[in-house]
N, C-alpha and C positions, 0 to 999 in steps of 0.2 A: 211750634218751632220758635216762633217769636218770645218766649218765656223761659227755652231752652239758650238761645244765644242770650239772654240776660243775667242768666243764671253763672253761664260762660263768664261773663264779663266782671259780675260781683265776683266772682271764685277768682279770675285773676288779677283784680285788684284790689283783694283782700290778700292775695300770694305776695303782690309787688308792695305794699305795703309791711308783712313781714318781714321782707327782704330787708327791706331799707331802713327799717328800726335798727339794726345793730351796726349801722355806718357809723365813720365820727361825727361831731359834729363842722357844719360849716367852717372854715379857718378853726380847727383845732389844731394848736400846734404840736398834739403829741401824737397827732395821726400817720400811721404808715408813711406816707408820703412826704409829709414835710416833715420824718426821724431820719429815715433814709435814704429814699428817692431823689428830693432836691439838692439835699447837699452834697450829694457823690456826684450831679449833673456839672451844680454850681463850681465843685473843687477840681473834676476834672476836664470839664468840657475843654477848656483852652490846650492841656495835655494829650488828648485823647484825640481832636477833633482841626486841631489848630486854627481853629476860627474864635477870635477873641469875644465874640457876640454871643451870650450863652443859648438866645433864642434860637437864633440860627442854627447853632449848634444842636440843639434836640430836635428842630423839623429837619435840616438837610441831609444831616449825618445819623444821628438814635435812630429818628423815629423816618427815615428816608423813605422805604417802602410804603409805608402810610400814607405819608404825604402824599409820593406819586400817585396809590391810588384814588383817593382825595382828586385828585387834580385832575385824573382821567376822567371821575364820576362828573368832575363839574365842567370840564370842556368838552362833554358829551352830550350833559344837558346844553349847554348853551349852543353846541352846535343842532341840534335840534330844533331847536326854539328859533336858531337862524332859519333852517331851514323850512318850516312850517309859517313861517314869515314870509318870507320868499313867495311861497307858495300861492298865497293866501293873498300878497301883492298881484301874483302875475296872473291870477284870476281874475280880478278887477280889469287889470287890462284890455282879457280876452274878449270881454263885453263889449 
């Protein structure tokens, strides 16, 4: 079993390695992203979005639902960790 999950493990990181040979490279500027992606954000965000901030503009408005999710995933953790704190105080106490 233990040769089998390794084998697992070379196979998908010989896979993810394929994958990723045919990205651009790092800051290339004729890649997808910075041909078309940023400059359609950069030209229209202010029209589009009416928030002069182009940042703002693609987390509150583009990319909105993301974000919230984002935001739920990590005020979930943290309330967790509040609350396992809590916990873990009020035990000390009980003593």
């Amino acid at each position: 079993m233990k040769w089998f999950s390794a084998l697992v493990m070379v196979l998908l990181l010989a896979l993810m390695l394929y994958a990723t040979s045919d990205l651009p490279d790092h800051a290339d500027p004729q890649a997808p992203a910075n041909t078309y992606v940023s400059p359609t954000y950069i030209e229209n965000s202010v029209k589009d979005t009416h928030t002069p901030n182009v940042v703002t503009a693609i987390l509150a408005d583009y990319r909105g639902y993301d974000t919230l999710g984002e935001t739920v995933v990590i005020f979930a953790a943290g309330l967790a960790c509040a609350l396992v704190l809590m916990k873990k105080a009020g035990e000390k106490e009980d003593r």
